[in-house]
N, C-alpha and C positions, 0 to 999 in steps of 0.2 A: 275572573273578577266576581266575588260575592256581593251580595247588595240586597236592598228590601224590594217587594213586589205590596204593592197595595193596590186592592179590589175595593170599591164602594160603589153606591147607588144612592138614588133619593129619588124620591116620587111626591109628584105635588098633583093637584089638581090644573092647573094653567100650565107647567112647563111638561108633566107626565113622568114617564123614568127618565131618568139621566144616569148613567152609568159612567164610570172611571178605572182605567188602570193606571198606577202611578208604576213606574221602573227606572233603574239606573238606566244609563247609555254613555257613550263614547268619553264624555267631557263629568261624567259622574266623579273622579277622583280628582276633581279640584274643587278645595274647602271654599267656600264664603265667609267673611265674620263680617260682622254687622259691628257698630261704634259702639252696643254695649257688650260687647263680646261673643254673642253668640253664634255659633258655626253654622252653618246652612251646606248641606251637598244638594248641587245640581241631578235633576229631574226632569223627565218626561213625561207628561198625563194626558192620554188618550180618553177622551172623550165623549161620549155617543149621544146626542137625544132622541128616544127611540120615537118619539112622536113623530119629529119631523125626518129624522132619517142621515141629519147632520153632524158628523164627526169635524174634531177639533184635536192637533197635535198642538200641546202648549208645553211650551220651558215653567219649570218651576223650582220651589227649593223646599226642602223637606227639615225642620231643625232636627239635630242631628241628637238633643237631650229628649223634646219633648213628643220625639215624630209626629208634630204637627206640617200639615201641607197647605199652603195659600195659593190657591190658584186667583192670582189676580185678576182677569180676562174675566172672568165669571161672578167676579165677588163672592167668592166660594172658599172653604175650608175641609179639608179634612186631617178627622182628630182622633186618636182612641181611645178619650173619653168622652163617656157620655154610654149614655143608657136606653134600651127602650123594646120595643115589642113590633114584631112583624103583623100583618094584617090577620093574619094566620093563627098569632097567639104565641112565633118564635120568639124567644130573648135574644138579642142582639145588641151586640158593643160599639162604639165608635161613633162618630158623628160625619156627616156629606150635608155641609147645606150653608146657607146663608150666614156672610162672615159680620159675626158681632162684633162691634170695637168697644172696647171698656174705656 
């Protein structure tokens, strides 16, 4: 079974890093569609906040057009767009962080 792996992070001042693996697993080859049609595959995102030391295994859904991730539990997204600079000065793609709703 082939499937996506996604790695992200985000770091705040009050929450600190928080890290993520999203992966397929077991029940990953059954579609979702939503009432405007769009498909979702079932996911796995592993968790971590290194502050306090607490990990989190959450179910979630990945759209299968736009590989956006909603972790609900967290009010959290991750996205691969979006743009920005490590602290370092690295360019880096994608977005981990607080879900905006339009």
């Amino acid at each position: 079974m082939g499937g996506t792996i996604v790695n992200a992070w985000n770091k705040s001042r009050s929450k600190g890093l928080i890290t993520a693996t999203v992966a397929p697993y077991n029940k990953s080859e059954e579609l979702v569609e939503s009432k405007t049609g769009n498909q979702y595959i079932k996911m796995i995102a592993s968790v971590e906040f290194r502050k306090t030391g607490n990990k989190q295994l959450l179910p979630v859904l990945m759209n299968l057009k736009t590989k956006v991730i909603v972790i609900r539990e967290l009010a959290m997204v991750i996205t691969p767009n979006g743009s920005g600079h490590t602290s370092s000065g690295k360019k880096v793609t994608g977005y981990f962080g607080t879900m905006i709703k339009k």
